[in-house]
Every structure is written in structure tokens, then in C-alpha cells.
C-alpha positions as CSV (number, residue, x, y, z in Angstrom):
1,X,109.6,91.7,40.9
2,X,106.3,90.4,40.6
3,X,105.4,87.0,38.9
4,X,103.1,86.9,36.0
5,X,100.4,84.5,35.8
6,X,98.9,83.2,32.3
7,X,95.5,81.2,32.9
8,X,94.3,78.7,30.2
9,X,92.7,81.0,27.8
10,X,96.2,83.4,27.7
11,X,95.9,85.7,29.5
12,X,98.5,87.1,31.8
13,X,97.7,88.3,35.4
14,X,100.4,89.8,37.9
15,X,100.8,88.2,41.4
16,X,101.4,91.2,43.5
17,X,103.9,89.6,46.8
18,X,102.2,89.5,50.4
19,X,102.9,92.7,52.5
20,X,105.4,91.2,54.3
21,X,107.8,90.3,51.4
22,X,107.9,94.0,50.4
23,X,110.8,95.9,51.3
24,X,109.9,98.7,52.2
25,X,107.6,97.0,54.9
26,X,110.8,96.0,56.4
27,X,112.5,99.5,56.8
28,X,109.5,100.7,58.6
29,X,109.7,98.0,60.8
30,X,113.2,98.8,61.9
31,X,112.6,102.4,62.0
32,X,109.9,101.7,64.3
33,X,111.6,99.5,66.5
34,X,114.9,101.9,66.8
35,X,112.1,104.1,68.0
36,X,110.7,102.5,70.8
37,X,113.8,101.3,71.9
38,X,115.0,104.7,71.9
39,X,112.3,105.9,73.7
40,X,112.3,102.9,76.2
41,X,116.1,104.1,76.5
42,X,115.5,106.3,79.3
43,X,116.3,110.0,79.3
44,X,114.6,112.5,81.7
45,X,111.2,112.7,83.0
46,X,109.6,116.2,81.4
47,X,107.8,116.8,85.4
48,X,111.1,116.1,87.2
49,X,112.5,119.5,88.9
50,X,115.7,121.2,88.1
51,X,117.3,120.2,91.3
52,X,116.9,116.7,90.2
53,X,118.6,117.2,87.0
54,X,121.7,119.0,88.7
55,X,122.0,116.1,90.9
56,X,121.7,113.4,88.3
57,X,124.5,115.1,86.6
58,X,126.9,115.3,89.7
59,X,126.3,111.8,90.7
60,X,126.9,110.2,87.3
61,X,130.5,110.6,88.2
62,X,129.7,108.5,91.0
63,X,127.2,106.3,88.9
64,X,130.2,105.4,86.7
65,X,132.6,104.2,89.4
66,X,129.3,101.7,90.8
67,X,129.8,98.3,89.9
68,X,127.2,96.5,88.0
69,X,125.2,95.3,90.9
70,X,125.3,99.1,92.4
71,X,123.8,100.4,89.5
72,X,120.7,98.1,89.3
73,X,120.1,98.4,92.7
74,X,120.5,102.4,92.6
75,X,118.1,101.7,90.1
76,X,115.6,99.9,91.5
77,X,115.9,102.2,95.0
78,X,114.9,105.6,92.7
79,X,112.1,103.7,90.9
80,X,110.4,103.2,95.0
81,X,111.5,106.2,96.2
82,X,109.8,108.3,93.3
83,X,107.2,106.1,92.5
84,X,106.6,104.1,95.4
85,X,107.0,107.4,98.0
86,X,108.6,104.5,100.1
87,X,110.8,105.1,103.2
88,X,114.5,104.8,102.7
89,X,114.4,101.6,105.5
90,X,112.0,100.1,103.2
91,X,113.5,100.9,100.3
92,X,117.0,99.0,101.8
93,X,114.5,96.2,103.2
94,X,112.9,95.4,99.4
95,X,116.4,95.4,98.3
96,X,117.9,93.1,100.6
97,X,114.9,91.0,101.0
98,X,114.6,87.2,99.9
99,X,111.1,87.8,98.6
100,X,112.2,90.8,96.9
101,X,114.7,92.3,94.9
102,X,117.8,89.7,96.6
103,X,120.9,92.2,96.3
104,X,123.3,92.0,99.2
105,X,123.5,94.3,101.8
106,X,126.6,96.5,100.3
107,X,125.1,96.9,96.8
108,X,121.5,98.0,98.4
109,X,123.2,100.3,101.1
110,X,125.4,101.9,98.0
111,X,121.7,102.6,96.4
112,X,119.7,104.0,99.2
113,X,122.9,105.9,100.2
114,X,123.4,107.3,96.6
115,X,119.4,108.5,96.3
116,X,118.9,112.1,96.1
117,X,115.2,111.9,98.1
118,X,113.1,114.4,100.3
119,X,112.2,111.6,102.6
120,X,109.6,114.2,104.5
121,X,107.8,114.6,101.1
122,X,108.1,110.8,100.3
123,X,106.4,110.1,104.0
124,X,103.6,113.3,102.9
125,X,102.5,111.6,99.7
126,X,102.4,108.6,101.3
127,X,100.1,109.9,104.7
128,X,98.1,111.5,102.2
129,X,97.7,108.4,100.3
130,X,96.6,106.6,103.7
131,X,94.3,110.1,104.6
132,X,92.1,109.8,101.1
133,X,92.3,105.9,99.8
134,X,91.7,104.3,103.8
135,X,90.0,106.7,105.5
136,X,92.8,106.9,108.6
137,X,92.9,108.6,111.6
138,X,96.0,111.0,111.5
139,X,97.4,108.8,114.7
140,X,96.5,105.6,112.8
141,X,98.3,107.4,109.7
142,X,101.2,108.3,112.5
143,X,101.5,104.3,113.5
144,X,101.5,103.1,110.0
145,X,104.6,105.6,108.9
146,X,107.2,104.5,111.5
147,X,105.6,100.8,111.8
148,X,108.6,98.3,111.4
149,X,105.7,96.2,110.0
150,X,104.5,99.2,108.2
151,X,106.7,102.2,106.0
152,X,109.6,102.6,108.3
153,X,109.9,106.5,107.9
154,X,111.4,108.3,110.6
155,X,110.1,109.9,113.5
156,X,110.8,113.5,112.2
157,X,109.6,112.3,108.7
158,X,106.1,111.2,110.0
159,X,105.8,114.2,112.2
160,X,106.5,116.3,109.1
161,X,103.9,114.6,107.0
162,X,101.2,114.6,109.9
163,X,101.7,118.0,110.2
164,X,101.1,118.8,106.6
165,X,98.4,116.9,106.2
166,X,95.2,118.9,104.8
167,X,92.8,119.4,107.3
């Protein structure tokens, strides 16, 4: 309820309350906030393929019996294999490593061992990547992919990229 005001000379003037003591202020906060936690929440990526979706769905059974630990890691392991295009050696070395991520070496193999990755088109994006941003060779591109100082893909994996590199 607003407060009413009388000056010297009588007459009466309503103090309106700030913004921020009005209700209704309030319930569109909270909406607001249910919102973008919803939406920070998770659910699927709109550009990610059918074939991901069927495997989500399989492995959730799996996913359920992961401890804790197993979980996060999985985690972690799809957010470098799909954003990252990263090897699935380096995706175990982040995991494990000191200077990164610091799970132990059963929860990180569980994750790299539970990611459902084309590791040929993971070591593609990521020649290409080396092709346009750096200018490389396709043998320098070749050196970098199975580098243990470098992506750690495969043999086949970078022989599959090189050979789908545009031209």
C-alpha cells in the first residue's frame, strides 16, 4: 500500500515504493531465473545428428550405473571430443593430467571408452583447422596429428584426414 504524504500547507501526496519493493517485480524475477536455469539445464543440441540421439539414449542406461566421478569425466571427454575435435589419447591425457582436469585413470578411461566419436572426422576438422588458420604443409599437418607432443590421433586417423583434405 502506498504511504501518503501531507506537506505543511495540507496537502496529501502518495509515495509510490521503489521498483524493487513491488511484487510483481519479484515474480518476474523468478520466472526469469527458472528460465535460464532451464535452459542452462542441458537438453539436446538442435545441429546434433540422429545417430547421436540413438546413442545418447542407449548409453544412458550405462550413464546411470557411472559413478559420480564417471559422469563428470564422460562429461568433460564429449565437451573435447565435439568441441575440441581432440584425439581420444588427448582427450584421456587432459583428463588424467595434473595441469588439467585431475580424474584418475579409471574414471577418465570409463569416459573416453563410453564416447560415441568418429575419431577420423575429429582428426579432419582438426587437419583442416591446421590447413586454413597455420598455413601447414599436409606432412607438417601429418606430424602434428600423431605427435605425442602434438594431437595424438592415430595413424589411420591422420591418414584419413590427410587424405580428405581439400586440395
Amino acid at each position: 500500500m502506498a504511504k501518503k504524504i501531507k506537506d505543511k500547507n495540507g496537502n496529501v501526496y502518495v509515495e509510490a515504493k521503489p521498483w524493487y519493493k513491488k511484487w510483481w517485480i519479484w515474480v518476474i524475477a523468478v520466472i526469469v531465473i527458472f528460465a535460464l536455469v532451464g535452459s542452462l539445464g542441458g537438453g539436446d543440441d538442435d545441429s546434433s545428428s540422429s545417430s547421436s540421439k540413438d546413442s545418447s539414449s542407449s548409453s544412458s542406461s550405462t550413464t546411470s550405473s557411472a559413478t559420480a566421478q564417471q559422469r563428470a569425466a564422460l562429461g568433460a571427454a564429449k565437451t573435447y571430443a565435439n568441441d575440441m575435435n581432440m584425439s581420444k589419447q588427448g582427450i584421456y591425457d587432459q583428463l588424467t593430467s595434473d595441469s588439467g582436469d585431475k580424474f584418475n585413470d579409471s574414471d577418465a578411461k570409463y569416459a573416453v571408452d563410453h564416447l560415441d566419436v568418429d575419431w577420423n572426422k575429429n582428426a579432419l576438422k582438426a587437419a583442416e583447422s591446421y590447413q586454413k588458420d597455420q598455413n601447414m604443409s599436409t606432412d607438417e599437418i601429418h606430424d602434428q596429428l600423431i605427435s605425442q607432443d602434438g594431437d595424438q590421433f592415430t595413424e589411420s586417423q591422420a591418414d584419413y584426414a590427410i587424405n580428405h583434405l581439400s586440395k
